[in-house]
Backbone and ligand atoms as CSV (ligand in chain L), in Angstrom:
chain,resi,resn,atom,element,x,y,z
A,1,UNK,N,N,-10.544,7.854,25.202
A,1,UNK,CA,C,-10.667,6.889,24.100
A,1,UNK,C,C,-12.143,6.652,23.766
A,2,UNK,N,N,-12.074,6.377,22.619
A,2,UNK,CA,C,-13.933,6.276,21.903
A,2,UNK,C,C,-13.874,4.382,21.783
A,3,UNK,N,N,-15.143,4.028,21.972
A,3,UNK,CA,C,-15.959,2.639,21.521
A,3,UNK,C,C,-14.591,2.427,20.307
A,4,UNK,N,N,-14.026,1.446,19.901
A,4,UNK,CA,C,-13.870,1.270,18.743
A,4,UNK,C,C,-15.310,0.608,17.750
A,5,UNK,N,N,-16.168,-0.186,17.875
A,5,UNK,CA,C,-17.382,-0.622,18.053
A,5,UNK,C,C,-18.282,0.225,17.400
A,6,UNK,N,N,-18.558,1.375,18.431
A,6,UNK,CA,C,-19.486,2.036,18.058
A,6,UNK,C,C,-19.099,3.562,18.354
A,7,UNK,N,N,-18.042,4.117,18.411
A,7,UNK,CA,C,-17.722,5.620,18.609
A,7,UNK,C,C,-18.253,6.312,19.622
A,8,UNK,N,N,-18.779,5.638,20.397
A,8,UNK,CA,C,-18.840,6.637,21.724
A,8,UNK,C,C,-18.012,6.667,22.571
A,9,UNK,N,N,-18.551,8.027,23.144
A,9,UNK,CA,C,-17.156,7.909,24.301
A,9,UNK,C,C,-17.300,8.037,25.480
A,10,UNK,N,N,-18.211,6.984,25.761
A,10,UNK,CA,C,-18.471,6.872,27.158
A,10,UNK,C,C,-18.178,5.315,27.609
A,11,UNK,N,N,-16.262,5.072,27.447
A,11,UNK,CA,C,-16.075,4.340,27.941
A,11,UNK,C,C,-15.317,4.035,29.523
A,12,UNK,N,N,-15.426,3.073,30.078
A,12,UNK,CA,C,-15.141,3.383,31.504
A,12,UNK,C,C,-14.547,2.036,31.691
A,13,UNK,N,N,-13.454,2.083,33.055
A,13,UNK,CA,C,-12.501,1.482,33.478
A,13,UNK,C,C,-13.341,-0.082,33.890
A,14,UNK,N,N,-13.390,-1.042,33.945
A,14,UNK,CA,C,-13.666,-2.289,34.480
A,14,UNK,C,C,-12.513,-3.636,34.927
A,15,UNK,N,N,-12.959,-4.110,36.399
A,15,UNK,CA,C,-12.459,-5.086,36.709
A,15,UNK,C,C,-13.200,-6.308,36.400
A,16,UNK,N,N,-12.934,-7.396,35.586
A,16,UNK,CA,C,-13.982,-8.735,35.473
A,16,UNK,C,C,-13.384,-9.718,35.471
A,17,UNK,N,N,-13.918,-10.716,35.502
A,17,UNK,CA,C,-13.750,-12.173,35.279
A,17,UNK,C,C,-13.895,-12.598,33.742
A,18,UNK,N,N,-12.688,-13.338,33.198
A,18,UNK,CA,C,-12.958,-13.714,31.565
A,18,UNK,C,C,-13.307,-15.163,31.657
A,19,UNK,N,N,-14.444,-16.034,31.011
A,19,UNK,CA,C,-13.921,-17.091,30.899
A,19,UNK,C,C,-13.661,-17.607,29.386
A,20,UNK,N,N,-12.894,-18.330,29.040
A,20,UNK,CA,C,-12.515,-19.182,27.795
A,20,UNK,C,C,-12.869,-20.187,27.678
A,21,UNK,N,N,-13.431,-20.685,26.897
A,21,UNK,CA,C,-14.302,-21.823,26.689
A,21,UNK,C,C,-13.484,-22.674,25.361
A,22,UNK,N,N,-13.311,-24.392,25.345
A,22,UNK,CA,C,-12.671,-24.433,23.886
A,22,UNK,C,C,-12.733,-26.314,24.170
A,23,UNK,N,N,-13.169,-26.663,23.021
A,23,UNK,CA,C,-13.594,-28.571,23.237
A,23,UNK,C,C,-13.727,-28.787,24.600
A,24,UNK,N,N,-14.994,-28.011,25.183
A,24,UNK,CA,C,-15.271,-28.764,26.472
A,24,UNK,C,C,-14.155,-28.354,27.687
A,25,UNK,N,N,-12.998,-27.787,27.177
A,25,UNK,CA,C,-12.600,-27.028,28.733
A,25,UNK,C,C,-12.637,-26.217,28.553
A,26,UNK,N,N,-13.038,-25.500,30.268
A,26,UNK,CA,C,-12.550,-23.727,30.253
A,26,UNK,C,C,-11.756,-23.151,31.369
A,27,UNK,N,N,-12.063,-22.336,31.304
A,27,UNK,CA,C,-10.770,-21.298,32.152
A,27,UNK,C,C,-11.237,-19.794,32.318
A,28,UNK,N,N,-10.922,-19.892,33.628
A,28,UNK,CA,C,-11.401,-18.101,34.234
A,28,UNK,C,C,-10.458,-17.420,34.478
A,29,UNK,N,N,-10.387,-16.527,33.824
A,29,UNK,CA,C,-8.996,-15.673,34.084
A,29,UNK,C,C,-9.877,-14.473,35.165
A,30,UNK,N,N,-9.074,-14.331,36.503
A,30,UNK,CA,C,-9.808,-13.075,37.446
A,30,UNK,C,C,-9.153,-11.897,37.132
A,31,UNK,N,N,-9.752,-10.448,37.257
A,31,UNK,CA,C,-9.317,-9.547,37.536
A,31,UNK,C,C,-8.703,-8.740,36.470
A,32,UNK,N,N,-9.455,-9.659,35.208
A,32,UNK,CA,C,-9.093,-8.628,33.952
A,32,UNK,C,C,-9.446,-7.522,33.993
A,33,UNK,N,N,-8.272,-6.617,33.309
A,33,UNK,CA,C,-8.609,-5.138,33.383
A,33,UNK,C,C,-8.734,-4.471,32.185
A,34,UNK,N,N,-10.009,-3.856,31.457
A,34,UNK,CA,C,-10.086,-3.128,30.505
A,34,UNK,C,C,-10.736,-1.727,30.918
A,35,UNK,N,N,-10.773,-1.543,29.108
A,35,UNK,CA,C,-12.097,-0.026,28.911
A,35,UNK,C,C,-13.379,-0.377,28.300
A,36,UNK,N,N,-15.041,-0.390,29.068
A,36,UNK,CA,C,-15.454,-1.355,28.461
A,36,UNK,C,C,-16.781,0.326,28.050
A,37,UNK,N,N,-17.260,-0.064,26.762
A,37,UNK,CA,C,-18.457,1.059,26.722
A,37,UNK,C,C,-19.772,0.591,27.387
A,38,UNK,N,N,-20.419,1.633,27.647
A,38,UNK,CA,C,-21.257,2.097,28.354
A,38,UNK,C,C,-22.468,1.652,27.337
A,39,UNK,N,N,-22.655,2.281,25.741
A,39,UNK,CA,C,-23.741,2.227,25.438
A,39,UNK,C,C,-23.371,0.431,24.415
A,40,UNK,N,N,-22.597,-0.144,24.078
A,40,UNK,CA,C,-22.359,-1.724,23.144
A,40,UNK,C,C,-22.791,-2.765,23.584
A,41,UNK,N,N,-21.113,-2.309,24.778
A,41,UNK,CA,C,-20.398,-3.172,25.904
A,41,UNK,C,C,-19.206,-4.134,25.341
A,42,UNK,N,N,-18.989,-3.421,24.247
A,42,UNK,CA,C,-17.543,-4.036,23.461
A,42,UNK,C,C,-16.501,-3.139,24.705
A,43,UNK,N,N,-15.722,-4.125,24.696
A,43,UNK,CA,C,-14.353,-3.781,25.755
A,43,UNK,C,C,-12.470,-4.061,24.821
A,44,UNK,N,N,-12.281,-3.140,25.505
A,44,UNK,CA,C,-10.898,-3.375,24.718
A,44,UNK,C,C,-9.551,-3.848,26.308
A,45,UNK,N,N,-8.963,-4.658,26.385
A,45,UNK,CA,C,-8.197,-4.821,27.357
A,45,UNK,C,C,-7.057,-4.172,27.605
A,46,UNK,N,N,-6.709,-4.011,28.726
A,46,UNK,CA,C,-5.283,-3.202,28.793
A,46,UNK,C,C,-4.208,-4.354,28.423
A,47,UNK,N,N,-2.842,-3.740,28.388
A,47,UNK,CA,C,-1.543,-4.386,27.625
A,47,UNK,C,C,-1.984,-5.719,28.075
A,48,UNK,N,N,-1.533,-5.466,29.555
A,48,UNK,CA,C,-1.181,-6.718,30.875
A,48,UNK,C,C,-2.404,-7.975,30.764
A,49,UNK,N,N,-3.616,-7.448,30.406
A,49,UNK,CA,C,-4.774,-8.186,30.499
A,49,UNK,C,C,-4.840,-8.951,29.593
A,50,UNK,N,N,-4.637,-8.115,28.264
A,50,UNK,CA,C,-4.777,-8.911,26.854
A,50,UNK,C,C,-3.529,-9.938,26.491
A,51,UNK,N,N,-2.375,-9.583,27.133
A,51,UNK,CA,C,-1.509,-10.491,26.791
A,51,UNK,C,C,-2.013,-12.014,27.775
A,52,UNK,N,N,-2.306,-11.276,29.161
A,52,UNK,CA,C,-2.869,-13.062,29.582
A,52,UNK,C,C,-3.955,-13.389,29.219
A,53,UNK,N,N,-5.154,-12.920,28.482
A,53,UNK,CA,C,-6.137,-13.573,27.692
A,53,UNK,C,C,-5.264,-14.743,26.477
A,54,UNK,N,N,-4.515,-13.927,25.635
A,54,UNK,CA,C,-3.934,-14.473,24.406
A,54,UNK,C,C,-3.012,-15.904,25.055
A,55,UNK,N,N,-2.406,-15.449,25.732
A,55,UNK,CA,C,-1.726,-16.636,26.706
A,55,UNK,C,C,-2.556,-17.627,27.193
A,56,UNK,N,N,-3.486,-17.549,27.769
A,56,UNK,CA,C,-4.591,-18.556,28.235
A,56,UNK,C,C,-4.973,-19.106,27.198
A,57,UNK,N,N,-5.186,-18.483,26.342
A,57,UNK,CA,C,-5.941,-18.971,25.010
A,57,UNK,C,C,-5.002,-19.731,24.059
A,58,UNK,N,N,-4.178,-19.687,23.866
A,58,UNK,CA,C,-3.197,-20.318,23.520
A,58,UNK,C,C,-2.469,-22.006,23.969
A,59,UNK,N,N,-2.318,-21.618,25.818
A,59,UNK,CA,C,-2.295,-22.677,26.424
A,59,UNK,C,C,-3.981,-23.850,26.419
A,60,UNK,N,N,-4.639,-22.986,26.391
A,60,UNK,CA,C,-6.090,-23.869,26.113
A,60,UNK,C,C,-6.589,-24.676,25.093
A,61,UNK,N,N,-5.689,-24.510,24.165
A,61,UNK,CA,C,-5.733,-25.020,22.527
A,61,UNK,C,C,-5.247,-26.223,22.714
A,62,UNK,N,N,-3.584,-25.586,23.388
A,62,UNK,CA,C,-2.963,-26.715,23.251
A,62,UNK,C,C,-2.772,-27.848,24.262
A,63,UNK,N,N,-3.650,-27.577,25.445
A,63,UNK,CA,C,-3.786,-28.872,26.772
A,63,UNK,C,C,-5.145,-29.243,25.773
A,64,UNK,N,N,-6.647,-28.747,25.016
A,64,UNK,CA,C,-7.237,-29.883,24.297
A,64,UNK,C,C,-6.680,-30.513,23.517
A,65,UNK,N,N,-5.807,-30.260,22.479
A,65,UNK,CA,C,-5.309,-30.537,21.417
A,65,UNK,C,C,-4.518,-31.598,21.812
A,66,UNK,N,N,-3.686,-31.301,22.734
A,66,UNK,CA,C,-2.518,-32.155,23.087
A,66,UNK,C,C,-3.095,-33.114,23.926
A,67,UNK,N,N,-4.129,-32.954,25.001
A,67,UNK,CA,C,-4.860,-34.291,25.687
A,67,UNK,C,C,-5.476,-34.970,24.995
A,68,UNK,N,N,-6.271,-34.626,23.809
A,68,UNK,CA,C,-6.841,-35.664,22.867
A,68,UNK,C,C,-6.153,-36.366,22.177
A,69,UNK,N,N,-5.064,-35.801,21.752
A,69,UNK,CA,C,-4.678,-36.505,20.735
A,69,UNK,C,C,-3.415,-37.831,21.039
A,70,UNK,N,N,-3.102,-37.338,22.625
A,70,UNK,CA,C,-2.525,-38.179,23.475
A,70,UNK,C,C,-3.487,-39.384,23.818
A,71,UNK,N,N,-4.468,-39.288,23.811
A,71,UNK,CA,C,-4.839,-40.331,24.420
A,71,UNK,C,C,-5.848,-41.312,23.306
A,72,UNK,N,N,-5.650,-40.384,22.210
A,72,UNK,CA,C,-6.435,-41.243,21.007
A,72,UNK,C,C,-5.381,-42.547,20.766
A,73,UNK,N,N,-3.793,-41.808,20.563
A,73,UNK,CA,C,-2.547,-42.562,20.374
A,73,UNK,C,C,-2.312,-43.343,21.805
A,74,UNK,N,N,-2.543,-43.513,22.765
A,74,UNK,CA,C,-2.473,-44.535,23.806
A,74,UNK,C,C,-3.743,-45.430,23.623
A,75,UNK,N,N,-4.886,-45.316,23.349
A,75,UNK,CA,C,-5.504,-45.938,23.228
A,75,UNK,C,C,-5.523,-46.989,21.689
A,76,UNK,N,N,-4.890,-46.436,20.974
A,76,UNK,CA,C,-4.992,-47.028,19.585
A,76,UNK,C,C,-3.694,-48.271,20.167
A,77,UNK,N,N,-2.477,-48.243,20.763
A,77,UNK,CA,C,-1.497,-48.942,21.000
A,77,UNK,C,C,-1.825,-49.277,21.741
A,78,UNK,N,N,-3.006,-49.502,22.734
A,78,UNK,CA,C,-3.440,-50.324,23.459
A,78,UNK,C,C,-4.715,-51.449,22.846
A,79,UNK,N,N,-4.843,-50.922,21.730
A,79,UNK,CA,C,-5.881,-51.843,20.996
A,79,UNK,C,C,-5.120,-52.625,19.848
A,80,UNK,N,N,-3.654,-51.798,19.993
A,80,UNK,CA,C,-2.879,-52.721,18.817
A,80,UNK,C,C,-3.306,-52.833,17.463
A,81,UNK,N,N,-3.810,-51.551,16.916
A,81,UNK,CA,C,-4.260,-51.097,15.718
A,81,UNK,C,C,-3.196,-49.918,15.031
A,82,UNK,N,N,-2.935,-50.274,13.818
A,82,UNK,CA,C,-2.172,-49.113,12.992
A,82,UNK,C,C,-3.511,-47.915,12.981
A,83,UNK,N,N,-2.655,-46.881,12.282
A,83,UNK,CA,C,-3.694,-45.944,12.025
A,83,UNK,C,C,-4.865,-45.955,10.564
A,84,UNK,N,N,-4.389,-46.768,10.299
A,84,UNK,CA,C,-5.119,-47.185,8.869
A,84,UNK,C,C,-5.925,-48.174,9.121
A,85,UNK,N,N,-5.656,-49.005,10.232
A,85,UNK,CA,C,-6.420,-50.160,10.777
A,85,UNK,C,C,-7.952,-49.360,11.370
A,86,UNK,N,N,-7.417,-48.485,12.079
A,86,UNK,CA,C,-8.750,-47.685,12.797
A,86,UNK,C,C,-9.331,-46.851,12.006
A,87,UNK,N,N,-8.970,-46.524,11.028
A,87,UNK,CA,C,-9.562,-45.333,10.058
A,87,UNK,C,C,-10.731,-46.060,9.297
A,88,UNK,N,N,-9.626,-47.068,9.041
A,88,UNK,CA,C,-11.008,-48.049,8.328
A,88,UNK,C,C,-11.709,-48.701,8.809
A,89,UNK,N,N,-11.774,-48.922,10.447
A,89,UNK,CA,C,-12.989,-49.460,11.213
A,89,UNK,C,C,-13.611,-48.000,11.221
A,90,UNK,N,N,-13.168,-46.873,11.562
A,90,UNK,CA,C,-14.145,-45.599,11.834
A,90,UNK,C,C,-15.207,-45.221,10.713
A,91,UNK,N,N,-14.490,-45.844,9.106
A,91,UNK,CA,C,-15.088,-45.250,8.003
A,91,UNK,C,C,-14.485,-44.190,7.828
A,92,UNK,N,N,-13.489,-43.657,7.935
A,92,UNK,CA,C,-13.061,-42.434,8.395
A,92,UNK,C,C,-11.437,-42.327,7.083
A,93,UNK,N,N,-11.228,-41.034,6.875
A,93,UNK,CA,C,-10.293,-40.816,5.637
A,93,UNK,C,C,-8.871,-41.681,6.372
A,94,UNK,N,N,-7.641,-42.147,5.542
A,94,UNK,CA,C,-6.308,-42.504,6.334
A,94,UNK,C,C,-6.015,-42.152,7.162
A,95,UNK,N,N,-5.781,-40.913,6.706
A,95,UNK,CA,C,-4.757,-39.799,7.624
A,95,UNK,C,C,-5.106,-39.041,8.324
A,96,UNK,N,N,-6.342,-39.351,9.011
A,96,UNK,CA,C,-7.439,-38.593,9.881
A,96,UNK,C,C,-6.853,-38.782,11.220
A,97,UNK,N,N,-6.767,-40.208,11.561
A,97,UNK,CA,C,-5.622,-40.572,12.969
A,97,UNK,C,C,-4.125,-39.833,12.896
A,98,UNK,N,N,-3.822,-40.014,11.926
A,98,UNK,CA,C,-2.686,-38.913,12.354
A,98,UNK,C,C,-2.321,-37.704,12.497
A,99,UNK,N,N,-3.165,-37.084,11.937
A,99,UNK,CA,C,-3.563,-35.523,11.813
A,99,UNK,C,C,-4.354,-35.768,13.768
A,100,UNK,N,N,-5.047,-36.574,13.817
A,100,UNK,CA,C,-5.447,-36.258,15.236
A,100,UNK,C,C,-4.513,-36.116,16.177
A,101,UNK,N,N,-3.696,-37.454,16.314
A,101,UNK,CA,C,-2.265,-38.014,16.717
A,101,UNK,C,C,-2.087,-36.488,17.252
A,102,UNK,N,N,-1.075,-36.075,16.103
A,102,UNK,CA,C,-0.084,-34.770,16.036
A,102,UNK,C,C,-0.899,-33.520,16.410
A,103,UNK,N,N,-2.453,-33.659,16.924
A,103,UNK,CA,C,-3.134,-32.674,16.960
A,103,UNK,C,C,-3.070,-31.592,15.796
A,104,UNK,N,N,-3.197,-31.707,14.794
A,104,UNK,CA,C,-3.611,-30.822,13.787
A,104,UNK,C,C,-4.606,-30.493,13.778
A,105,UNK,N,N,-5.757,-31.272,13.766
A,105,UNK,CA,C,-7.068,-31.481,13.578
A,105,UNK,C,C,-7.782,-31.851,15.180
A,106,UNK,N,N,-8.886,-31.235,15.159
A,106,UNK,CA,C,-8.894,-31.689,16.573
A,106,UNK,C,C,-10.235,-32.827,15.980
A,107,UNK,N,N,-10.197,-33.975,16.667
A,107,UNK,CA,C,-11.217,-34.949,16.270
A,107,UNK,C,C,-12.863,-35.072,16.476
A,108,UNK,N,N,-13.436,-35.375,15.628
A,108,UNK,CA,C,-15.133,-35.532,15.799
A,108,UNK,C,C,-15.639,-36.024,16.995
A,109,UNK,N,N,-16.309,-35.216,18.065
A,109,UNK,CA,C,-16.313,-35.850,19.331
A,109,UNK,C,C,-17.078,-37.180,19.809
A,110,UNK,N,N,-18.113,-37.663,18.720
A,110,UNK,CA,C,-18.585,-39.217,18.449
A,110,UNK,C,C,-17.072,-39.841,18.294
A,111,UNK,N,N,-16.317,-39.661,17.605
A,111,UNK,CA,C,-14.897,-40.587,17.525
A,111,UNK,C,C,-14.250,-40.643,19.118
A,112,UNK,N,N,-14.141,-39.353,19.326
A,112,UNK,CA,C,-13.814,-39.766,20.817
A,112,UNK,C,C,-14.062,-40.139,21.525
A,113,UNK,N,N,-15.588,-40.072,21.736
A,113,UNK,CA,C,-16.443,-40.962,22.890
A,113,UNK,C,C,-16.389,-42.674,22.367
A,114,UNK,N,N,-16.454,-42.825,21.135
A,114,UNK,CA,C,-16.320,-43.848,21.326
A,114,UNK,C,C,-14.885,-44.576,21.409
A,115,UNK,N,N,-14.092,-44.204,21.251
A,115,UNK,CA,C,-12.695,-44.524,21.399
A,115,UNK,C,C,-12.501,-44.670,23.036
A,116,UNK,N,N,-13.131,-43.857,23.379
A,116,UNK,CA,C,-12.513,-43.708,25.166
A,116,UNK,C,C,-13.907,-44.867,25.994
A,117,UNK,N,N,-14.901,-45.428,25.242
A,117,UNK,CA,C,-15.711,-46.142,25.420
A,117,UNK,C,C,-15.059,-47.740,25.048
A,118,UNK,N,N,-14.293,-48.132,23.618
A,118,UNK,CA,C,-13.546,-49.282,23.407
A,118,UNK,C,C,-12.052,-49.415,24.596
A,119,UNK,N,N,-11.809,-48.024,24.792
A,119,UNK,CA,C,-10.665,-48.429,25.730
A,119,UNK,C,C,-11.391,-48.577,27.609
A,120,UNK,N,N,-12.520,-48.484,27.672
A,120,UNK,CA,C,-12.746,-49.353,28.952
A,120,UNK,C,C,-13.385,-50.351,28.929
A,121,UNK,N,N,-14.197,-51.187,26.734
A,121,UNK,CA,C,-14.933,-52.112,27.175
A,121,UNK,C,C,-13.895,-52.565,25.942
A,122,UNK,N,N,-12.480,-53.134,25.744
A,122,UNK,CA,C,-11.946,-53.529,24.464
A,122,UNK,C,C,-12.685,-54.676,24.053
A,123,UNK,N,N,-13.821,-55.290,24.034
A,123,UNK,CA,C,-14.313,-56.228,23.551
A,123,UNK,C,C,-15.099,-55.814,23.196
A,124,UNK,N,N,-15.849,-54.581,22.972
A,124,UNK,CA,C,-16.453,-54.355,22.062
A,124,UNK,C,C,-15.397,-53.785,20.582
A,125,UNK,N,N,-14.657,-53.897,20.387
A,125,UNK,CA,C,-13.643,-53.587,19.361
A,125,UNK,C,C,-13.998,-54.272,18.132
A,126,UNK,N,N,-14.494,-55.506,18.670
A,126,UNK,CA,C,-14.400,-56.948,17.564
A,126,UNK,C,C,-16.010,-56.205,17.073
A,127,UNK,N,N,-17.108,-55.408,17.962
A,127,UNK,CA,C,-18.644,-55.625,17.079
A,127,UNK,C,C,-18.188,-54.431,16.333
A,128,UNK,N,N,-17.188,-53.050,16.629
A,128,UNK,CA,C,-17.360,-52.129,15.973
A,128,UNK,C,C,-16.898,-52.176,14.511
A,129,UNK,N,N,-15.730,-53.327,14.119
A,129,UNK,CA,C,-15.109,-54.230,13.095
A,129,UNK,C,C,-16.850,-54.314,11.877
A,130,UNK,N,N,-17.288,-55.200,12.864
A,130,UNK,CA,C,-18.599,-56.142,12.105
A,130,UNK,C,C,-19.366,-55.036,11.437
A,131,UNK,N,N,-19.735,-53.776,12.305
A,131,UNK,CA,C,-20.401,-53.226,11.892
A,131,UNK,C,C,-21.014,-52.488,10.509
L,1,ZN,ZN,ZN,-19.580,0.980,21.945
C-alpha cells in the first residue's frame, strides 16, 4: 500500500498509543494498530483499530456533552431559575440553556465556570442579577 498523503511507499506496520482529546477530557486508546509512512507520518488504521478510535470518539462527545449539560440542568434547579431566567442573567440568547440542557451545543466555558462557581457560592447569584 502507498502514503495515501503523499504516495510513497514506504509504509510500515506500527503499534501506538492514540490519545483523544475533546472539552477538556481525554482518552488513550493502547495498542493501536496501523500502516504509518516513513517519509509524512500520515497513518491509516487497521479495521479493528479504527473502529475503536471512532468508538472512543464518539463515546467522548457524548460523556462531555452529556456531563455538561447534566449538570448545567441540576444546577439551574438548584438555583430555582427557568431557562429564560438564566439566559437573561447570562446576557445570553433564550434558547441557549436548552440547546445546552439537551447537549446540542456544547456551552461557552466562562458560562460554565461560572455556573459551577454560583452552585458552590449560591449567594453570589443575587450580584450576578445586579450586574
Ligand atoms: Zn506519506
Amino acid at each position: 500500500m502507498n502514503c495515501p498523503a503523499c504516495g510513497s511507499p514506504d509504509m510500515g506496520n506500527k503499534v501506538l498509543d492514540e490519545t483523544l482529546s475533546y472539552g477538556g477530557q481525554s482518552l488513550t486508546l493502547h495498542a493501536m494498530r496501523g500502516e504509518f509512512c516513513a517519509s509524512c507520518g500520515e497513518g491509516v488504521w487497521d479495521v479493528e483499530s479504527y473502529r475503536r478510535y471512532t468508538e472512543a470518539q464518539a463515546g467522548l462527545l457524548r460523556t462531555v456533552k452529556g456531563d455538561v449539560g447534566d449538570d448545567i440542568r441540576r444546577i439551574r434547579k438548584k438555583l430555582n431559575l427557568t431557562q429564560t431566567e438564566l439566559s437573561k442573567m447570562f446576557g445570553i440568547g433564550k434558547v441557549a440553556f436548552s440547546r445546552y440542557e439537551r447537549g446540542e451545543t456544547h456551552p461557552p466555558a466562562p458560562v460554565v465556570k461560572l455556573l459551577r462557581l454560583v452552585d458552590r457560592h449560591p449567594d453570589l447569584l443575587r450580584e450576578i442579577g445586579d450586574v
